[in-house]
N, CA, C and O atoms as a GROMACS GRO file, in nm:
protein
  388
    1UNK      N    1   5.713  -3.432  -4.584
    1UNK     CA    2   5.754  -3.366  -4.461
    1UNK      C    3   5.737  -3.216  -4.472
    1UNK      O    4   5.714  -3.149  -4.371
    2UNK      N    5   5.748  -3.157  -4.603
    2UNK     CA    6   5.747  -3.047  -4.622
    2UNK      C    7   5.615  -2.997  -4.608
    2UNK      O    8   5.599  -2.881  -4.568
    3UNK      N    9   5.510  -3.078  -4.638
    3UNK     CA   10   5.409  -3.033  -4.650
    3UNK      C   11   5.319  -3.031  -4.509
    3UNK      O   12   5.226  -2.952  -4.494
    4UNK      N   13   5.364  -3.137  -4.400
    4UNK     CA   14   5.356  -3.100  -4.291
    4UNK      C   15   5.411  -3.008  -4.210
    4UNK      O   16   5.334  -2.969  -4.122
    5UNK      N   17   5.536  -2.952  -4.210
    5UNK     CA   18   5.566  -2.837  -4.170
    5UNK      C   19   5.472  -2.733  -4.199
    5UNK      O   20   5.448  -2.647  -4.114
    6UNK      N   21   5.418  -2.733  -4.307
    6UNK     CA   22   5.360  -2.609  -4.365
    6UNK      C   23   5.208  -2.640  -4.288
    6UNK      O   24   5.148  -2.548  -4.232
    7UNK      N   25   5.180  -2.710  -4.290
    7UNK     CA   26   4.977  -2.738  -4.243
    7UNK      C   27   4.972  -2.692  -4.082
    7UNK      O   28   4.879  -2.635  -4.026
    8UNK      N   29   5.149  -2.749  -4.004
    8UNK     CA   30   5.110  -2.719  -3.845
    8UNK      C   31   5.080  -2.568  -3.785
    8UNK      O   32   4.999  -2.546  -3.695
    9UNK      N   33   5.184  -2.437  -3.870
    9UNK     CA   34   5.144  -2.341  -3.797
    9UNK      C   35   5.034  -2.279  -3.839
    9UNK      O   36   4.997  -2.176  -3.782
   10UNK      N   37   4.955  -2.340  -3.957
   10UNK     CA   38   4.834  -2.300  -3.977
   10UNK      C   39   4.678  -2.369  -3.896
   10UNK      O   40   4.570  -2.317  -3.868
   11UNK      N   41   4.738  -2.514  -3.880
   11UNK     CA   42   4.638  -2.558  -3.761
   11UNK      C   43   4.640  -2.459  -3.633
   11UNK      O   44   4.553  -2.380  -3.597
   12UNK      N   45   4.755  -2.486  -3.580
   12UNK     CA   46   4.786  -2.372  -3.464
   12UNK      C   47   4.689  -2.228  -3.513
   12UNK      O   48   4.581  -2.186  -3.472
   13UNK      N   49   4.752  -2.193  -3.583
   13UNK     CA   50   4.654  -2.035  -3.652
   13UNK      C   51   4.544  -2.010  -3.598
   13UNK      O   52   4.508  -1.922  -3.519
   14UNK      N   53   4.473  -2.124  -3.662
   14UNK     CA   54   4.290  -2.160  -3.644
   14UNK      C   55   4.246  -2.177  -3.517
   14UNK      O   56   4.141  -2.128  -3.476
   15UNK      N   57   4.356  -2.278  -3.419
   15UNK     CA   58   4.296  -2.320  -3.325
   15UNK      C   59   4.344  -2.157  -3.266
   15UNK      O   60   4.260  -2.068  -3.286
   16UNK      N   61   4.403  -2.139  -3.234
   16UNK     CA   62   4.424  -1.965  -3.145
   16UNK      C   63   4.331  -1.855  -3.191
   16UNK      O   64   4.313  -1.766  -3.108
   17UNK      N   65   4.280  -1.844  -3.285
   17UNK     CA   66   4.191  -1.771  -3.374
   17UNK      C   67   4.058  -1.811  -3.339
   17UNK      O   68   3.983  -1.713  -3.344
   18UNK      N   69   3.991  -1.929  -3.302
   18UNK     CA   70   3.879  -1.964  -3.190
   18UNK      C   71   3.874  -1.926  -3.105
   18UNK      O   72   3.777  -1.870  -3.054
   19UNK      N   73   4.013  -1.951  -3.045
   19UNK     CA   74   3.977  -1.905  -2.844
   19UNK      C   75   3.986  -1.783  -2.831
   19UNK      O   76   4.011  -1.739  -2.719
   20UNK      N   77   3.967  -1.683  -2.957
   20UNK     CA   78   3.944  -1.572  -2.820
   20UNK      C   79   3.811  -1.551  -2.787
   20UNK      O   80   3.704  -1.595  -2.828
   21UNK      N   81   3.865  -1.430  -2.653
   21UNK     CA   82   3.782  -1.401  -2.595
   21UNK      C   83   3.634  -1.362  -2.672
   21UNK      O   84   3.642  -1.340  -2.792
   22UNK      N   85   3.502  -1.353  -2.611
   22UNK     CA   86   3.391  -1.235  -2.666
   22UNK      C   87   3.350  -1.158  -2.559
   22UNK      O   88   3.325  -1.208  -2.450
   23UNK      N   89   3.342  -1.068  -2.577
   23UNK     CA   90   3.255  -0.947  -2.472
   23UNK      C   91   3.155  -1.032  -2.517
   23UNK      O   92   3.140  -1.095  -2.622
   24UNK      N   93   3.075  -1.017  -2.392
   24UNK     CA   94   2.909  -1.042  -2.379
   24UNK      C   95   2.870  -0.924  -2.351
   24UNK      O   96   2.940  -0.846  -2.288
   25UNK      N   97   2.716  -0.887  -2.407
   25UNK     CA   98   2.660  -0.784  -2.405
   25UNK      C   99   2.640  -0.742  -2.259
   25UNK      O  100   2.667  -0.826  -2.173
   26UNK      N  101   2.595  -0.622  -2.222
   26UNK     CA  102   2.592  -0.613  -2.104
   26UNK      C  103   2.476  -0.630  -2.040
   26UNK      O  104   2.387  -0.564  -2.092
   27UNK      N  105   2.428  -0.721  -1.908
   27UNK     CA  106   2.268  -0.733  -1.840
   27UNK      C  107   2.189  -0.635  -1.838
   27UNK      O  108   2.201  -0.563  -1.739
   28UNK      N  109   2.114  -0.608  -1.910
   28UNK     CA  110   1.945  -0.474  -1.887
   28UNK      C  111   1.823  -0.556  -1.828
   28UNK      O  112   1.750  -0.648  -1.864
   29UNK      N  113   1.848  -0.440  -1.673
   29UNK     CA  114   1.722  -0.545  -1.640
   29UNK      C  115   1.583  -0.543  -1.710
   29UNK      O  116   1.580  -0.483  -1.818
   30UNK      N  117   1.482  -0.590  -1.671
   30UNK     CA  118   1.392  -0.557  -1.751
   30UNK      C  119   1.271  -0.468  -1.622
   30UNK      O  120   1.260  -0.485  -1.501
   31UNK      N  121   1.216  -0.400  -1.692
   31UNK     CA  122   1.074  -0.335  -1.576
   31UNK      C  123   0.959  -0.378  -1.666
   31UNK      O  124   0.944  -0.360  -1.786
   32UNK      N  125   0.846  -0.468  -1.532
   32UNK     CA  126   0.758  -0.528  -1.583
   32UNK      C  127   0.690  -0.554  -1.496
   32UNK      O  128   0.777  -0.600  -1.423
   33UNK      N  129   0.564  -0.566  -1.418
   33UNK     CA  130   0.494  -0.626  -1.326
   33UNK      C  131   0.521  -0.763  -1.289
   33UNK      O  132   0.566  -0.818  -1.189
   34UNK      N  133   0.485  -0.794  -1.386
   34UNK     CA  134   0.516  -1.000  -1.367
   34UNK      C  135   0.641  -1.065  -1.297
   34UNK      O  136   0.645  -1.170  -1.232
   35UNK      N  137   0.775  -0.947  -1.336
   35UNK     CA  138   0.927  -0.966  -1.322
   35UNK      C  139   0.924  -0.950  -1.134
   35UNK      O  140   0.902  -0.847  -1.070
   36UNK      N  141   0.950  -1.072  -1.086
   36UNK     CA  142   0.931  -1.054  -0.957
   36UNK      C  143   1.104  -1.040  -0.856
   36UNK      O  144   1.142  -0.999  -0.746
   37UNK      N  145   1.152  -1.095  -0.959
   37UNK     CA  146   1.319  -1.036  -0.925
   37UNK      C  147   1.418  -1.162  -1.052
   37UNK      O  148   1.386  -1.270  -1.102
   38UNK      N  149   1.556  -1.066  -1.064
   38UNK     CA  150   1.601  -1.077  -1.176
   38UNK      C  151   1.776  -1.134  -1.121
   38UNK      O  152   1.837  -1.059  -1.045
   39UNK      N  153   1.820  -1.219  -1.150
   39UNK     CA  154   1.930  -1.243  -1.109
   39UNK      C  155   2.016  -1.381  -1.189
   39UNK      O  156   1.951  -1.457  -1.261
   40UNK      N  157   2.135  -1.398  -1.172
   40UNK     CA  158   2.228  -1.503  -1.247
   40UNK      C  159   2.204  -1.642  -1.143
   40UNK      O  160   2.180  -1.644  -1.022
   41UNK      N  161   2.219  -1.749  -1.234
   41UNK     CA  162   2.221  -1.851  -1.112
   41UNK      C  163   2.356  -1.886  -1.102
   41UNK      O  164   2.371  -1.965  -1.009
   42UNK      N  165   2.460  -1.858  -1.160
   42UNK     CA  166   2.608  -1.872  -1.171
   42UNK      C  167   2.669  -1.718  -1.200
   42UNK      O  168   2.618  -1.625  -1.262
   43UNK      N  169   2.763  -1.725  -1.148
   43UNK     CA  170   2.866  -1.582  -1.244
   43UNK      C  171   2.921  -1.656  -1.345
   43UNK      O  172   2.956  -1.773  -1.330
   44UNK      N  173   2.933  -1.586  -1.461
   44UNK     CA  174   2.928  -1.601  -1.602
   44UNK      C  175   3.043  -1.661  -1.649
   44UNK      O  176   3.041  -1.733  -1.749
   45UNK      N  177   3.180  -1.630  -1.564
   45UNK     CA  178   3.300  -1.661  -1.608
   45UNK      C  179   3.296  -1.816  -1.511
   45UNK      O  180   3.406  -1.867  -1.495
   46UNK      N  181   3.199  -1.876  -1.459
   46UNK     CA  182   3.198  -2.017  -1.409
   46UNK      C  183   3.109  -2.059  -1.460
   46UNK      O  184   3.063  -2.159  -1.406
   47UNK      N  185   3.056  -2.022  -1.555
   47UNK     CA  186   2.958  -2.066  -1.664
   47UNK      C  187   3.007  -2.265  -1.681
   47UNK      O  188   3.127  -2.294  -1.675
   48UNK      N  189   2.911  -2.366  -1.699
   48UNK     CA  190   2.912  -2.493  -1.695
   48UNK      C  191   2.928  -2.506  -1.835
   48UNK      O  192   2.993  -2.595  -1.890
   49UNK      N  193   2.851  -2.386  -1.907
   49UNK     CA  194   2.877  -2.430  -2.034
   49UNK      C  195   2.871  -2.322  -2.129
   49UNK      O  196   2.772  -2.252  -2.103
   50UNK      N  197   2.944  -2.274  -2.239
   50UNK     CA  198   2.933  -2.223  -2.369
   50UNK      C  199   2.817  -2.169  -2.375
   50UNK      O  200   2.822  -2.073  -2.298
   51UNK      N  201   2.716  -2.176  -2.421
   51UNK     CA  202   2.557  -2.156  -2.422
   51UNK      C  203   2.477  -2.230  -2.369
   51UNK      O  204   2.515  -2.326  -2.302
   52UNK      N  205   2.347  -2.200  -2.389
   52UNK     CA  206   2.262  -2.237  -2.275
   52UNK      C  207   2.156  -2.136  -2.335
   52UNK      O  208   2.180  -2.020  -2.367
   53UNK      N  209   2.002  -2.218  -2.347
   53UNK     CA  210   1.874  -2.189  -2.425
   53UNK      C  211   1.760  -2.225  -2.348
   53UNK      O  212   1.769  -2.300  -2.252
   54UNK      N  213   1.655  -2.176  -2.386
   54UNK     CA  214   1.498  -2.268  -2.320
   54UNK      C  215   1.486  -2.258  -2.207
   54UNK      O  216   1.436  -2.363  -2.168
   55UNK      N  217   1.507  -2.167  -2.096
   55UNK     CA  218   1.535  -2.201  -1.947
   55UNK      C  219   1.373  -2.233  -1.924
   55UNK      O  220   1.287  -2.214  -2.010
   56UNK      N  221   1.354  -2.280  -1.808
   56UNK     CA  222   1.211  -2.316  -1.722
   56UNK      C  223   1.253  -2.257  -1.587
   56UNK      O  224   1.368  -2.247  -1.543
   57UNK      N  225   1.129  -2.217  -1.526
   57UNK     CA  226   1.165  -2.196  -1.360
   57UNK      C  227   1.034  -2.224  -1.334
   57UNK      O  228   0.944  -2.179  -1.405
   58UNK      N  229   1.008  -2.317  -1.210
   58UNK     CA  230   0.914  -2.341  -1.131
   58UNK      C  231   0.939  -2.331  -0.990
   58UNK      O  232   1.049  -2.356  -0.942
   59UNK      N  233   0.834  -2.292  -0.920
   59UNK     CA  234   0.821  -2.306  -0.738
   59UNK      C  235   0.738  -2.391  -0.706
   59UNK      O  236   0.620  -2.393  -0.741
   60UNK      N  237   0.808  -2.485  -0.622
   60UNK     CA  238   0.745  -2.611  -0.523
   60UNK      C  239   0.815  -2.654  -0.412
   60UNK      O  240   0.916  -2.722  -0.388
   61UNK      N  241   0.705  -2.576  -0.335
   61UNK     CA  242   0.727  -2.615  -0.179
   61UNK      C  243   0.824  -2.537  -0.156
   61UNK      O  244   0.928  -2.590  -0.117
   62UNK      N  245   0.819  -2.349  -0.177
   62UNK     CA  246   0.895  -2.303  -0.130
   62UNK      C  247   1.058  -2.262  -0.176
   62UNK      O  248   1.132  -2.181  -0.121
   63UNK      N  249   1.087  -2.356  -0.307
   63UNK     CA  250   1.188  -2.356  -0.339
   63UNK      C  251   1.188  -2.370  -0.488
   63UNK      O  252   1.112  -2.451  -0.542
   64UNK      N  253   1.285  -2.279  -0.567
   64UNK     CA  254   1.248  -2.197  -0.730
   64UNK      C  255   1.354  -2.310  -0.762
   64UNK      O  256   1.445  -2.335  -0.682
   65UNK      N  257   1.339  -2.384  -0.893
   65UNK     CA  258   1.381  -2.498  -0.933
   65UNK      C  259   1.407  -2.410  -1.057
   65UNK      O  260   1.317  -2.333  -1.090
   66UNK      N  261   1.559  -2.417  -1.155
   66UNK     CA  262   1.550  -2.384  -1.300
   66UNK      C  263   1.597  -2.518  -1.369
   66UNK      O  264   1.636  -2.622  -1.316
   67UNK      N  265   1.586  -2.497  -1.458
   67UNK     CA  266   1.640  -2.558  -1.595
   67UNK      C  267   1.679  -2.537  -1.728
   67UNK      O  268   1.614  -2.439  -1.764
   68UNK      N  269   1.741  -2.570  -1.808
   68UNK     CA  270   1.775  -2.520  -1.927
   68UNK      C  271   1.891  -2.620  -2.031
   68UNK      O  272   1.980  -2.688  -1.980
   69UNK      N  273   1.872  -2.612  -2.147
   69UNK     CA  274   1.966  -2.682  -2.202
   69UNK      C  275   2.114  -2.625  -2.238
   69UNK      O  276   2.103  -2.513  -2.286
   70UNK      N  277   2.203  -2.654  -2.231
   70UNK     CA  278   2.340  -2.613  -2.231
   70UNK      C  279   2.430  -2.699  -2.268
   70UNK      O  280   2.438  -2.809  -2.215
   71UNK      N  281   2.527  -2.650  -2.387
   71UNK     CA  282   2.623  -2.730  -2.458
   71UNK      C  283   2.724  -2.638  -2.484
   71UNK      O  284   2.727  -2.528  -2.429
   72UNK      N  285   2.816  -2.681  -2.572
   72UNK     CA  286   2.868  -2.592  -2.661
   72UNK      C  287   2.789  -2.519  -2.771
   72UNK      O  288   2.827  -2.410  -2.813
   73UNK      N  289   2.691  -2.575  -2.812
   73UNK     CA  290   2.631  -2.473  -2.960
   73UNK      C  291   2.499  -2.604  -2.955
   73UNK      O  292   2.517  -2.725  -2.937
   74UNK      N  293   2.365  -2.530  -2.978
   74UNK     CA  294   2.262  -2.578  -2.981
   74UNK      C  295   2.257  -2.700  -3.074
   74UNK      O  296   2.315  -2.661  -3.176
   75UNK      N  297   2.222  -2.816  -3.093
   75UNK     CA  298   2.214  -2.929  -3.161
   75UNK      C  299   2.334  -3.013  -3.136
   75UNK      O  300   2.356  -3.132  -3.160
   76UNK      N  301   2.393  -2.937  -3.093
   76UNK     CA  302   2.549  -3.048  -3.080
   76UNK      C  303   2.564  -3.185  -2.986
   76UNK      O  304   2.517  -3.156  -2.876
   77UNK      N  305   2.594  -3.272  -2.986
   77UNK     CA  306   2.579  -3.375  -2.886
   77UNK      C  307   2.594  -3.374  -2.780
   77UNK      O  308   2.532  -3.452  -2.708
   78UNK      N  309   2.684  -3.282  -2.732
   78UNK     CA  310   2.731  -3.232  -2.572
   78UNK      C  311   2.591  -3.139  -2.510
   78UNK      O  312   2.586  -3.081  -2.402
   79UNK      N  313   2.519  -3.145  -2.580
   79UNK     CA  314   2.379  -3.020  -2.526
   79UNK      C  315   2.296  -3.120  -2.425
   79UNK      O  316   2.223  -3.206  -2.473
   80UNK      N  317   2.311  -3.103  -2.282
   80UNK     CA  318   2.215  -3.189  -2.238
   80UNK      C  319   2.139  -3.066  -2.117
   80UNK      O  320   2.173  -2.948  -2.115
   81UNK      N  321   2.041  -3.122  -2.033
   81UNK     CA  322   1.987  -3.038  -1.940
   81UNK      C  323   2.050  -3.000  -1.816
   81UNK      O  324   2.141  -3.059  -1.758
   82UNK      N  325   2.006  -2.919  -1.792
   82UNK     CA  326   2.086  -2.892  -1.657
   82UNK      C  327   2.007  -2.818  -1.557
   82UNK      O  328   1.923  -2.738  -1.598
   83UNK      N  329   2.025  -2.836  -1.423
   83UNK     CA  330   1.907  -2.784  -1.306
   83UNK      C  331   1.990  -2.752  -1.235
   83UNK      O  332   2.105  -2.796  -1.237
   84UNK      N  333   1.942  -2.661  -1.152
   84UNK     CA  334   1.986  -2.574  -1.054
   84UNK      C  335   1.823  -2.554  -0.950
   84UNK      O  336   1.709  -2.552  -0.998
   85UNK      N  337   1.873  -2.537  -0.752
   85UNK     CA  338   1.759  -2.517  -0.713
   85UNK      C  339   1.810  -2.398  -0.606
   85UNK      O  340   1.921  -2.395  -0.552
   86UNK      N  341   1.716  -2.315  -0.594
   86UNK     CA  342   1.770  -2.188  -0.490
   86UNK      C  343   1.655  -2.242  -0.339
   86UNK      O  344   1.551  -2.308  -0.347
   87UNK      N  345   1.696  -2.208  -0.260
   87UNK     CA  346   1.677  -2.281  -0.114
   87UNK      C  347   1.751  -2.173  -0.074
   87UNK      O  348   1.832  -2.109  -0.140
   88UNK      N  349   1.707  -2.153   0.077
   88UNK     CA  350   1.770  -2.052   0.176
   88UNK      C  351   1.842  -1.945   0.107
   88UNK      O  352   1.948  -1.909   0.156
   89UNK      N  353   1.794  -1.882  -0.012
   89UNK     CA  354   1.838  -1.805  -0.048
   89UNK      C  355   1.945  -1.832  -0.110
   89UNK      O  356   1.997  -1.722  -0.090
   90UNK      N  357   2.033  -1.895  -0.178
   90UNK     CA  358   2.127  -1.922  -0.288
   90UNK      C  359   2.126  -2.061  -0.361
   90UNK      O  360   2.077  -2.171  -0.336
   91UNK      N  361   2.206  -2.004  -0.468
   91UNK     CA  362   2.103  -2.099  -0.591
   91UNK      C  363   2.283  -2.233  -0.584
   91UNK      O  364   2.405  -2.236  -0.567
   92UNK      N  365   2.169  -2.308  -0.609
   92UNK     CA  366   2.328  -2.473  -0.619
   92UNK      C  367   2.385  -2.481  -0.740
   92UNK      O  368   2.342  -2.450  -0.851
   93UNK      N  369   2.505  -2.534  -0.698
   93UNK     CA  370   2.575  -2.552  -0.853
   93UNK      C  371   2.502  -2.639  -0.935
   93UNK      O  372   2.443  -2.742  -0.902
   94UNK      N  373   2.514  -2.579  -1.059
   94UNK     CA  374   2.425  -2.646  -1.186
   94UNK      C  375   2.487  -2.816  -1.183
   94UNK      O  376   2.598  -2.856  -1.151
   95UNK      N  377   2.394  -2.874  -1.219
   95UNK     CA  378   2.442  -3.006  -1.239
   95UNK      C  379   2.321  -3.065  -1.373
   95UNK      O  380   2.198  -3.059  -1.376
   96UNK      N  381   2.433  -3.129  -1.486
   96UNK     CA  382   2.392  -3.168  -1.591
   96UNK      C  383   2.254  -3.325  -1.543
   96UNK      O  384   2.273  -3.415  -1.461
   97UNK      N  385   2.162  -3.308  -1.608
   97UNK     CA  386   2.097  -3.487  -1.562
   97UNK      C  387   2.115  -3.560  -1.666
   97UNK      O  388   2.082  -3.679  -1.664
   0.00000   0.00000   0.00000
């Protein structure tokens, strides 16, 4: 019993010692010819997920389609794809496939 007393406020410890917060660096746009406009498809603090790698963007028929993989941490089992499509000018909530 004793020795569980002693392990819980150190689990606790660890787990509070994860969640904090991180500053994220701050957005620089970039200047480039090719860069035809630069923008978030979510605000960051409604982020779907932890990270997020590899994006794709294509146009068909008028309408910019992204993609990208997003998990908690690259390789992890929770990492699956996710798409988003902008139409009339605003982009849809991400949805995992």
């Amino acid at each position: 019993m004793k020795r569980l007393l002693f392990l819980i406020p150190i689990v606790l410890l660890a787990f509070f010692a994860s969640a904090q917060e991180v500053d994220l660096p701050k957005a620089v746009a970039l200047e480039h010819p090719a860069i035809v406009t630069q923008e978030f498809i979510y605000d960051l603090e409604d982020a779907p997920t932890p990270e997020c790698h590899a994006s794709t963007v294509e146009v068909s028929n008028g309408i910019v389609i992204a993609s990208w993989f997003g998990g908690t941490k690259e390789k992890n089992k929770d990492v699956g794809i996710w798409v988003s499509r902008k139409s009339t000018g605003a982009w849809s909530t991400p949805k995992k496939l």
